[in-house]
Each structure stands twice: as structure tokens, then as C-alpha cells.
C-alpha positions as CSV (number, residue, x, y, z in Angstrom):
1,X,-27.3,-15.7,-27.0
2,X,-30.1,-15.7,-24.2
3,X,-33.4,-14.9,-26.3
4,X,-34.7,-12.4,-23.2
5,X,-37.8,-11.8,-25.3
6,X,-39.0,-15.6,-24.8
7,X,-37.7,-15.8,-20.9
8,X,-39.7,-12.3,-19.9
9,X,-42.7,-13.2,-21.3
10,X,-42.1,-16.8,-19.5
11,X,-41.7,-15.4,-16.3
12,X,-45.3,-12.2,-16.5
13,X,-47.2,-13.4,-13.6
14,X,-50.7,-11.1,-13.0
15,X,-49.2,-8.3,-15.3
16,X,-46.2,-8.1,-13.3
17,X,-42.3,-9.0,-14.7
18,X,-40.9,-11.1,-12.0
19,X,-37.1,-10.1,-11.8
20,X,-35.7,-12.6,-9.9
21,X,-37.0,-15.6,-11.1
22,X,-36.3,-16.0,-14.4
23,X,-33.6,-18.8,-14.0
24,X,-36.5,-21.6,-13.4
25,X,-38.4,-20.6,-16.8
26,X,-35.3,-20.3,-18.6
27,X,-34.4,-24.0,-17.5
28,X,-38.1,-25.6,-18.1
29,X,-37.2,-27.7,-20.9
30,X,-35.0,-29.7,-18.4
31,X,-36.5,-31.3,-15.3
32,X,-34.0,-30.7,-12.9
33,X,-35.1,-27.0,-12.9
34,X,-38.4,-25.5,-11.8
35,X,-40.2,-21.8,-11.9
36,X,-41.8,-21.1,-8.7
37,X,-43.6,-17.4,-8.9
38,X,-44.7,-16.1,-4.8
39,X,-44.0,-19.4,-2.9
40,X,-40.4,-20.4,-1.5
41,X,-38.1,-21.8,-3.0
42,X,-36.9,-25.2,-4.4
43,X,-35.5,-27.0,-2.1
44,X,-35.6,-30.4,-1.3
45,X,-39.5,-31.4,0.3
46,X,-39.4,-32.3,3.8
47,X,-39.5,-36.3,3.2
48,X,-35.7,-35.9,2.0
49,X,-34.9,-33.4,4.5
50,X,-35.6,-35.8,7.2
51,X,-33.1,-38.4,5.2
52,X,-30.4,-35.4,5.1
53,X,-30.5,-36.2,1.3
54,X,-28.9,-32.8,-0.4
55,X,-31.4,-31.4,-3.0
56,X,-30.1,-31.8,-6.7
57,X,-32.0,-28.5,-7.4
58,X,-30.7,-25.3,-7.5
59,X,-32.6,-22.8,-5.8
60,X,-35.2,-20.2,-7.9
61,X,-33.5,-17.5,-9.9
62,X,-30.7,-20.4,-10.9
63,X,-30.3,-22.3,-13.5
64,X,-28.7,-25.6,-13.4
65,X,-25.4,-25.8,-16.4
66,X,-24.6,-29.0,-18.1
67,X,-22.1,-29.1,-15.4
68,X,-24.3,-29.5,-12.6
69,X,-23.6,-25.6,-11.1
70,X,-26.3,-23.1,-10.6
71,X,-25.8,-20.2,-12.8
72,X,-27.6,-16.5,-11.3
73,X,-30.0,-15.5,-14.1
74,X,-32.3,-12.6,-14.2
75,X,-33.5,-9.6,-16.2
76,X,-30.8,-7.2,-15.2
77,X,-28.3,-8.8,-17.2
78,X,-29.6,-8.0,-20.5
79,X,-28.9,-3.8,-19.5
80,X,-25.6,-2.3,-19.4
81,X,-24.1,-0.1,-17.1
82,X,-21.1,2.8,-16.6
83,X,-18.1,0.6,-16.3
84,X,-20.1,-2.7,-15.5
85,X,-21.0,-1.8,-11.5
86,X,-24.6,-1.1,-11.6
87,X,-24.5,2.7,-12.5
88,X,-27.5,4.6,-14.2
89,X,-30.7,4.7,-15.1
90,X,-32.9,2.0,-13.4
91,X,-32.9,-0.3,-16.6
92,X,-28.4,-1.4,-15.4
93,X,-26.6,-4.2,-15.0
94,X,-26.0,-5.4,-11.6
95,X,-22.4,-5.8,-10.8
96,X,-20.3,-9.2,-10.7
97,X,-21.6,-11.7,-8.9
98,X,-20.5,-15.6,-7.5
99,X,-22.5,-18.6,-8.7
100,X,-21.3,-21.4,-10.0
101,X,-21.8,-24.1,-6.5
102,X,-23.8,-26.9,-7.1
103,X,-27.3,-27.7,-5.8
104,X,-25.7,-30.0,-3.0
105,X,-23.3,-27.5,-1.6
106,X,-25.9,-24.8,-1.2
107,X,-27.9,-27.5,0.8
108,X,-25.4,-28.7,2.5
109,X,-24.7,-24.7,4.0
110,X,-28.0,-24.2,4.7
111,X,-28.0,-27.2,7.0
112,X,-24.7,-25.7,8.5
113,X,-26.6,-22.3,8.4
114,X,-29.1,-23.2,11.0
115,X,-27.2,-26.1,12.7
116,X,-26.1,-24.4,16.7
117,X,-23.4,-27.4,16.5
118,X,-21.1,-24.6,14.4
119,X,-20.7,-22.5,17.6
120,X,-18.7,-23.5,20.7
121,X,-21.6,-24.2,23.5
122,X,-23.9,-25.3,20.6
123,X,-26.4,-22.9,21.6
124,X,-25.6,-20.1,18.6
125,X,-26.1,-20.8,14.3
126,X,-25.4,-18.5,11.7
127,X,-29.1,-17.6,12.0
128,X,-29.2,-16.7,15.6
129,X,-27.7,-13.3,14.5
130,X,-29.0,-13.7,10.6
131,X,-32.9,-15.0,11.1
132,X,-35.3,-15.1,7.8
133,X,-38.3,-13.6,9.6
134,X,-35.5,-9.9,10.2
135,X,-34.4,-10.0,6.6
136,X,-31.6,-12.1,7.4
137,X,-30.5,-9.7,10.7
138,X,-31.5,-10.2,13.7
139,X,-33.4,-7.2,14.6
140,X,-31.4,-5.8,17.7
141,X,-29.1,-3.0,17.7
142,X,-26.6,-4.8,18.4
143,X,-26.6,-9.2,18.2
144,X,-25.4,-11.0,21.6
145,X,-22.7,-13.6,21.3
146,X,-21.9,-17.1,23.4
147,X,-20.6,-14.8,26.1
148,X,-24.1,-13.1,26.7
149,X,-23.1,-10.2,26.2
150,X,-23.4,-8.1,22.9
151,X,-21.1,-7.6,20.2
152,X,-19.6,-4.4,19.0
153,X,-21.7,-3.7,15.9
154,X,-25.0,-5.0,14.2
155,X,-25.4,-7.7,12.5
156,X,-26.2,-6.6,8.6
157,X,-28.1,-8.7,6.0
158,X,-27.1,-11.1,4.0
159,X,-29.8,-10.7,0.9
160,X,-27.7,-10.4,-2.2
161,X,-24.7,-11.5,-0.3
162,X,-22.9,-13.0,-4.1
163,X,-22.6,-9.4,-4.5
164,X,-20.4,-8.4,-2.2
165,X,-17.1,-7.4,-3.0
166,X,-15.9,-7.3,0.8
167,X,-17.8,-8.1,4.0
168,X,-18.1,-6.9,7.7
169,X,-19.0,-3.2,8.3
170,X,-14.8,-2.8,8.4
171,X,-14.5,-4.0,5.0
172,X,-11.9,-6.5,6.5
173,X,-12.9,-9.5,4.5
174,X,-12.6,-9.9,1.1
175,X,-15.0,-13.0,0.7
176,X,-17.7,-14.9,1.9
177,X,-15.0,-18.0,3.0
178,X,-12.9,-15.6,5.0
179,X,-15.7,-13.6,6.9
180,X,-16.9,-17.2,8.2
181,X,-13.8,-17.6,10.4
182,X,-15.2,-14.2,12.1
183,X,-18.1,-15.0,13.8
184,X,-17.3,-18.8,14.0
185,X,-14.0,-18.2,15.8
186,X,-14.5,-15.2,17.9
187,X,-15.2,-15.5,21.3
188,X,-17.5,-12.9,22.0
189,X,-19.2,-14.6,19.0
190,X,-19.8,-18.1,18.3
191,X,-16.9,-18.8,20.2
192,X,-15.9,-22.1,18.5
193,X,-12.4,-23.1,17.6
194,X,-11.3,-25.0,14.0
195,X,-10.2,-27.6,16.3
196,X,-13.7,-28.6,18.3
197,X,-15.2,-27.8,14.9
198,X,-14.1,-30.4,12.9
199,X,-13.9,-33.0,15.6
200,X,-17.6,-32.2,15.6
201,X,-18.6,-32.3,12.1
202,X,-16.3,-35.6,11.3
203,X,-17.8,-37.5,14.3
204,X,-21.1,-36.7,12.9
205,X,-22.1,-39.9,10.4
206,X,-24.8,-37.8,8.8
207,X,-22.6,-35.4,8.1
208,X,-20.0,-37.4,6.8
209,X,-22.2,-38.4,4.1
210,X,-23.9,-35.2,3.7
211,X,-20.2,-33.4,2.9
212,X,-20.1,-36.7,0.4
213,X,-22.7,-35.5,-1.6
214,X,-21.9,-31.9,-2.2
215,X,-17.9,-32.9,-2.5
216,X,-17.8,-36.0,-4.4
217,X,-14.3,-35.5,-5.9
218,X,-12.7,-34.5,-2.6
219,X,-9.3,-36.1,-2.2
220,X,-9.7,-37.2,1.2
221,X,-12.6,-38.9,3.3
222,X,-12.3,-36.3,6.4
223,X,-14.3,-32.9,6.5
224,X,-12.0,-30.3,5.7
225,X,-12.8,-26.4,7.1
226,X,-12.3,-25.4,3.3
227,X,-15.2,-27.6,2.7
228,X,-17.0,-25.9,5.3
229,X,-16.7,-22.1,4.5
230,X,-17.5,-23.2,0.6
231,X,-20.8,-24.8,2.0
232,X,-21.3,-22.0,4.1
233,X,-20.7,-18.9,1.1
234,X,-22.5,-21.0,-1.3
235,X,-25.8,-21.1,0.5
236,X,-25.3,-17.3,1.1
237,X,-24.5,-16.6,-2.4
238,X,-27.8,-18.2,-2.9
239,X,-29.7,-15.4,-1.0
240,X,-31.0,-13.4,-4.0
241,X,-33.8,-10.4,-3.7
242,X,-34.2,-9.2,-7.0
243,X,-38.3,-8.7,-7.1
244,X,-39.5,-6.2,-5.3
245,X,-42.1,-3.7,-6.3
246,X,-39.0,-1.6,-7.4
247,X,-37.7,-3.9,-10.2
248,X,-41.0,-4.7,-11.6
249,X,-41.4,-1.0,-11.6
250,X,-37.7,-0.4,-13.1
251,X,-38.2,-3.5,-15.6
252,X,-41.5,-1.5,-17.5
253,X,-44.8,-2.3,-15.2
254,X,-45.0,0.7,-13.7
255,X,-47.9,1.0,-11.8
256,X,-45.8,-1.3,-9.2
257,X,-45.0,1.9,-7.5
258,X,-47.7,4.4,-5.8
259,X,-46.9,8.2,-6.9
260,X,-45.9,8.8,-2.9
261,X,-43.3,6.1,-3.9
262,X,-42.4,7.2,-7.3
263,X,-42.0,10.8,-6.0
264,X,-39.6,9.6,-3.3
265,X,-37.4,7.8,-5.6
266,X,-37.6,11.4,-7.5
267,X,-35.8,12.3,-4.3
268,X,-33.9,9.9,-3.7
269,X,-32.1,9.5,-7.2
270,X,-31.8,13.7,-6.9
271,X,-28.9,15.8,-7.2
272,X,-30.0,17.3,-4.5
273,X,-30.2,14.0,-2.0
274,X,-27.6,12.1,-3.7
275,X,-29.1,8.9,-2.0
276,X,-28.2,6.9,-5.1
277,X,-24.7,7.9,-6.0
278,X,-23.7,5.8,-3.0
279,X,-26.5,3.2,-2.4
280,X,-26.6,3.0,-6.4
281,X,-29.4,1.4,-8.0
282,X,-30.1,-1.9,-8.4
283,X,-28.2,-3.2,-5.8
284,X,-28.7,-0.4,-4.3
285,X,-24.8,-0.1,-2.4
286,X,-22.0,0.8,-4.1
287,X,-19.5,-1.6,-2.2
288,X,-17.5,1.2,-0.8
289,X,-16.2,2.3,2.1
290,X,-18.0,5.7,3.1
291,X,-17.1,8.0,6.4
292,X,-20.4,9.9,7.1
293,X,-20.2,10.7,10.6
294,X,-22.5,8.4,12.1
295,X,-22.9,9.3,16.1
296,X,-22.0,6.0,18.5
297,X,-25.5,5.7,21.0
298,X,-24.6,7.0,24.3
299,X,-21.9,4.9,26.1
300,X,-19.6,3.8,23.7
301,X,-16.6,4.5,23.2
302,X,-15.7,6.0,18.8
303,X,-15.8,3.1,16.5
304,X,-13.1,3.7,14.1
305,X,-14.2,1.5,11.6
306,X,-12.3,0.7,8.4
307,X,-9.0,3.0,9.6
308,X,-8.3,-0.2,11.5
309,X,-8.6,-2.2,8.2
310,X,-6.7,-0.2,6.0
311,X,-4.7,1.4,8.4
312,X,-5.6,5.2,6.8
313,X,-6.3,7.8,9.1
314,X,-9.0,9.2,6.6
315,X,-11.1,6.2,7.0
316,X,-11.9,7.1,10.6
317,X,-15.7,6.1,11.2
318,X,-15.7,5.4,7.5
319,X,-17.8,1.4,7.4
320,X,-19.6,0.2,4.4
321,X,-22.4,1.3,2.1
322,X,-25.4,-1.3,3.2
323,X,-27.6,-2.6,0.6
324,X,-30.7,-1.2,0.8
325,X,-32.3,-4.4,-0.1
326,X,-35.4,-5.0,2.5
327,X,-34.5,-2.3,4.2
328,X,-37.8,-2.0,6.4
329,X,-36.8,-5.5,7.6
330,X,-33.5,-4.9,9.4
331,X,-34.2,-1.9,11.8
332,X,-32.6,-0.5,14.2
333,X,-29.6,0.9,11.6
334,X,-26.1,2.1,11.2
335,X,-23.5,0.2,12.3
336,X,-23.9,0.3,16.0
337,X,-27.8,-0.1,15.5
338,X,-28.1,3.5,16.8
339,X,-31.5,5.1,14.7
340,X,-34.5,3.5,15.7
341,X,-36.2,3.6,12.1
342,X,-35.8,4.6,8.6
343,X,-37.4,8.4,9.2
344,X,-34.3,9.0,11.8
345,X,-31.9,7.4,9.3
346,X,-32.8,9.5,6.4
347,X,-33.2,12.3,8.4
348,X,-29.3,12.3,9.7
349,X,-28.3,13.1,5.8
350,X,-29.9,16.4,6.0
351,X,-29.1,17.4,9.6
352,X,-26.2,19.3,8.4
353,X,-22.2,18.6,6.8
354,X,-20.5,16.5,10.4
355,X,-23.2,17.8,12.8
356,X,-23.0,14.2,15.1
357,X,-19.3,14.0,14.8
358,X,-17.4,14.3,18.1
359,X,-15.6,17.0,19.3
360,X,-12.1,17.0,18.8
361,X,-12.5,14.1,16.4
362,X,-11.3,14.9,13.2
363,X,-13.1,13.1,9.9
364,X,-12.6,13.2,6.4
365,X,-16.0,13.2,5.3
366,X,-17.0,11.1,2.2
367,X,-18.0,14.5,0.3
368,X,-21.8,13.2,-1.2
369,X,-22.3,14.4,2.8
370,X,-23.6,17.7,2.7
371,X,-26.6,20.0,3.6
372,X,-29.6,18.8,1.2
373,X,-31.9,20.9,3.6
374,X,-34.5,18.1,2.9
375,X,-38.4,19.1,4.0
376,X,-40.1,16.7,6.2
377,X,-42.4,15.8,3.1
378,X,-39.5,14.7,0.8
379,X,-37.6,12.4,4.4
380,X,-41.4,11.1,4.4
381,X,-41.5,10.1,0.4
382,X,-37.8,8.8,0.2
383,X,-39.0,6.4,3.5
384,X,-42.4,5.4,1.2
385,X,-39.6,4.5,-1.7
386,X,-37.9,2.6,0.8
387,X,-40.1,0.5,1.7
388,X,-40.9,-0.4,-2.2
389,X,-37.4,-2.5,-2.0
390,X,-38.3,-5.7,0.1
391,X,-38.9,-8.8,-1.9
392,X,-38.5,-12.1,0.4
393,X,-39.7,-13.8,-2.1
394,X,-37.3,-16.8,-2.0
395,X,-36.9,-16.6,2.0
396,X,-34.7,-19.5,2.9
397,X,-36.3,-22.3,4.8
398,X,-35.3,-23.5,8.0
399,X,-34.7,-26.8,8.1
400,X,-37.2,-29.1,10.2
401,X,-34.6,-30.8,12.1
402,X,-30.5,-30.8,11.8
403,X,-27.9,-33.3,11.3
404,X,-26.7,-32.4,15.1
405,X,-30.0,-33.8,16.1
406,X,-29.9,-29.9,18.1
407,X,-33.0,-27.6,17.7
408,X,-33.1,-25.9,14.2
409,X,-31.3,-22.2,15.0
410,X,-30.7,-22.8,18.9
411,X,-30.8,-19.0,20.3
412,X,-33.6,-17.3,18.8
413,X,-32.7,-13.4,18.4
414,X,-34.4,-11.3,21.0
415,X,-36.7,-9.3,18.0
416,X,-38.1,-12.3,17.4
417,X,-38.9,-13.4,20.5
418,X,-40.5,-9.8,21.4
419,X,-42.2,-9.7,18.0
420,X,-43.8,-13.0,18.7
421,X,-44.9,-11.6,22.4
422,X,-46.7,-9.3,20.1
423,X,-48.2,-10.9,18.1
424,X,-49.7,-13.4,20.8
425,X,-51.1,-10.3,22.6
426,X,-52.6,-9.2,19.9
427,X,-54.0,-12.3,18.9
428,X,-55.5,-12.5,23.0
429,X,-56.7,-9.3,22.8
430,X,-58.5,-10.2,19.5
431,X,-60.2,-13.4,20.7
432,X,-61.3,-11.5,24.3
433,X,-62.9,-8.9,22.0
């Protein structure tokens, strides 16, 4: 039995209980493990990097088993909960997770995370439309694909991604290694095919040897795409924001939260909002499917969502309950990126029962949808709460260079190139003053 007593009091940093990190001070007696408290994370230091040598560290809030895996540990899991999926107070469990992949296999996929060689022109990664600086979106209503033009829906986050129980706003995947073949294979996506992409990755020496040293036992000397999608799920399963201002408020030190804060998580955890009993605390989704009646932005055509999936009429325009996990990060929101910010998302909820539903367009609305009558004041403080739940603590880093010999990313996502504008105009406008 974990003596939780010994690891909080291992991980107080300033005053504050850090939530997420407890796996490194729970692992200090062996060297292999390391506690990092507000800087990154522990992967390999650049001088191996640029040998494509796979770090033998697992990455903070992990410890590493006898077995070599890395093990999710943090201070939710010495709270209970309703049935064991996160429901209650704010002192619960989090639901069932995946760990268990070894330090080199979450390397390994975050080289593949960031390599452009995954897509078919070699222009596109995984973080083209999932980018660390937009909370692991892309920051555009909707991401653009190989064919230039944009995709059907937005591209959600993938913080807390090992929590998951099914993945694209349909609800059509049921893990991590099957919603890779999405994106990689689609056209209008990456636009790559299984054949071009192992060619690719098996022509590649560095590679070769890279795949080596996260798959040791493998059978065969050849890449395999099953190698691939574990890679890829076990560096998103490594993804973990568990320390925001929120936790170290919900694990005791509460003057991590401002009263406008507090009072908007008052709201927010109301009977009379019902924000939680869907985006249910701490993970803050419930891993549902939920119809709302979410408006498409002018132009396009009804998204019917998870009907398609499941093939049930009364899942029409029903998608899934996002994480609310650095929420201020992934604007604009919804499925089709349709609300500009947070104020117009929270403000739909209390617009009225199916008031953006279309005419003629009948929808079995989830029934937590009703008419809260919310005053500008408590949209304003439920925003303020919000905002309380980023922690990028352990933001991913991009590699400095790739095993393609490509540019780390390729495409950079249009937010970030328009935030950047910004940012150098602000900087000029500074320096002229």
C-alpha cells in the first residue's frame, strides 16, 4: 500500500500540492525516475535527441515498474468515487486510464508525433492539427488537411487523452490505435496510405533502429503499422494535465482559486447549471455521447454526428462531452469550431431548451439541456472557473530535428502563425515606443 501521506508531502512545492507530479517523488529512491515541479518534462536532453537514442525515462507524473512500464500516479487515486468514473465531490477518483508503455515507446511516438513523413506529401504531422502552444488543437475552427481545404469538424485536444474511453467527436473509435488510421489515412487529412507508410518508415535506417529500441522483443525485423499506432497512443497516453489551480484547490490549498473563481465553480457544480453532471469533475467529461443542439455556422450543411456511428436516430447532432481540461487554450469550440470564446459557449446552455436547432429537424435532446435562465454575472463567473483548469505543466517538447531529416511539425496551424504575427507587432510597436 502507497503511503500517500509521505508522497504529498514529497511533492508541496511553495505551499501548493502538485497533483500531477507525484510519480517522480514517489520513484526517487531509484535513478531512473526524476521529480520535475514547473519545468517540462523528462525526456531525453537534446545531445541524445540528435543521436535518436529513445529516453529510458518515463515522462513526469509516471513511475517506472520493475518491468520497465510507466505506471500513471497521482493524488486522485487515493479518493473514491460513485461506481469508479470520477463522480462527486472534488476530492474523486478519476476514471480508468492506459499506462503501462515503456519509456522508449512514448519516445518513439513523439518523434512520429511531430515527424510530416506520417502524411502523404510530407508536409502534415500529428501536430499540424494537435500543436503544444493551442493546448494540443490547433486553434482554427476547423483544421485544414493535405488537400488544402478544411476538414469537417475541429480538431479537439489530446490532454488526458489515456482517459478516453472512445475518440473522434462521433464517438467512432474505441481507442487510441484505431483513431490513428483516421487522420493518417484520410484524404482530406493526412492523406497517406499503410502502403507508402511503411515503405517510408522501413527505408528509414534511423528509424529502423529507433522501432528497435522501443520493441526489442518484436518477432520480425520490419516495422509493422501495429508498432506504429502503439508508438503513436503511447506518447498520447502520456499527455497528462492534472495541476491546474483547480486540483491544488480540490486537493486542500485552497486559496489556489480567487472567490470570482470559487463562486463560478458554485455555479457551475449547481443544480441549477448542471455543468458538472456532464463535464463531471476531475476529468471534467463524462465520456458520453450528448445531443445538445449545437447550431452548424452558416453554410454547412446538419452534422449528424454519432447517429452515423451508432446508427440511432436519437443520436442526431449528439457528439461527445469534451474535457474541459485547458479549456481557454483550444478556442474557437463545438464541434464545427462555431462559438468564438468561452462567454458564447456557456452562454448557448442558457439560451433556452433547442433554441439553435433547425427547423424541421427533429432531436432528442440530452435532458441536462434546459432553461437555467443564467444572469450575465453567473456566464461571467463560470468563464473565471474555467479558466482555473489549464495546467501545461508537462507540455510536450518538440523535437529539435526528426528521423525524416523533414522540419519538426511541417505545416504550422494557421493560429499559430497569426498569433505569432501578433506577437511580433506587438513586440515593433513596443521597441518604436
Amino acid at each position: 500500500m502507497r503511503d500517500w501521506s509521505s508522497v504529498a508531502m514529497g511533492v508541496l512545492f511553495s505551499g501548493v500540492l502538485t497533483a500531477g507530479v507525484i510519480g517522480g517523488a514517489a520513484a526517487m529512491q531509484e535513478d531512473h525516475t526524476q521529480l520535475i515541479v514547473g519545468a517540462g518534462n523528462a525526456l531525453p536532453q537534446l545531445s541524445e535527441e540528435e543521436n535518436f537514442q529513445l529516453s529510458s525515462l518515463c515522462p513526469p507524473s509516471f513511475e517506472k515498474t520493475a518491468e520497465g512500464q510507466c505506471k500513471l500516479v497521482n493524488l486522485y487515486q487515493q479518493y473514491s468515487s460513485v461506481q469508479g468514473r470520477g463522480v462527486g465531490g472534488t476530492q474523486t477518483s478519476l476514471p480508468a486510464h492506459r499506462d503501462g508503455f515503456s519509456p522508449q515507446q512514448i519516445d518513439l511516438g513523439r518523434f512520429l508525433f511531430f515527424d510530416p513523413m506520417l502524411s502523404g506529401n510530407g508536409e502534415l504531422s500529428c501536430a499540424s492539427c494537435h500543436h503544444p502552444d493551442l493546448g494540443m488543437a490547433d486553434g482554427v475552427d476547423r483544421s485544414v488537411g493535405a488537400l488544402g481545404t478544411k476538414v469537417p469538424r475541429s480538431s479537439p485536444t489530446l490532454w488526458n487523452a489515456a482517459f478516453l474511453t472512445s475518440f473522434f467527436w462521433d464517438a467512432r473509435a474505441d481507442s487510441l490505435e484505431e483513431q490513428a488510421l483516421g487522420p493518417l489515412y484520410a484524404d482530406e487529412e493526412m492523406g497517406n496510405t499503410p502502403e507508402q507508410l511503411l515503405t517510408s518508415l522501413n527505408d528509414n535506417a534511423t528509424y529502423r533502429d529507433m522501432f528497435k529500441q522501443a520493441f526489442p522483443d518484436a518477432a520480425i525485423e520490419q516495422i509493422t503499422l501495429e508498432q506504429l499506432y502503439t508508438a503513436l497512443a503511447a506518447f498520447q497516453t502520456s499527455l497528462i494535465s492534472l495541476n491546474s489551480r483547480y486540483d491544488q484547490y480540490a486537493h486542500g490549498y485552497h486559496d489556489a482559486l480567487t472567490e470570482n473563481e470559487i463562486a463560478g465553480m458554485n455555479v457551475f457544480r449547481s443544480f441549477v447549471a448542471r455543468c458538472s453532471e456532464c463535464h463531471q469533475p476531475p476529468l471534467f467529461t463524462n465520456n458520453q455521447i450528448a445531443v445538445i443542439g449545437v447550431p452548424e455556422p452558416e453554410g454547412l450543411p446538419l452534422d449528424i454526428g454519432a447517429e452515423k456511428t451508432f446508427n440511432a436516430p436519437k443520436l442526431k447532432g449528439g457528439f461527445k462531452v469534451p474535457t474541459l481540461r485547458n479549456i481557454t487554450k483550444t478556442a474557437p469550440y463545438m464541434h464545427s469550431g462555431g462559438m468564438e470564446d468561452l462567454r458564447e459557449a456557456v452562454e448557448f446552455y442558457s439560451k433556452g431548451r433547442g433554441h439553435a436547432v433547425p427547423e424541421g429537424v427533429e432531436m432528442q435532446l440530452h435532458w441536462h439541456i434546459w432553461e437555467p435562465d443564467l444572469t450575465d454575472e453567473e456566464v461571467d463567473r463560470i468563464v473565471d472557473f474555467l479558466g482555473a483548469l489549464t495546467d501545461e505543466r508537462f507540455k510536450p517538447r518538440i523535437p529539435s530535428q526528426v528521423p525524416s531529416g523533414l522540419a519538426p511539425i511541417g505545416k504550422l496551424p494557421d493560429a499559430l502563425h497569426l498569433q505569432n504575427n501578433s506577437n511580433t507587432n506587438l513586440l515593433t510597436a513596443s521597441t518604436e515606443g
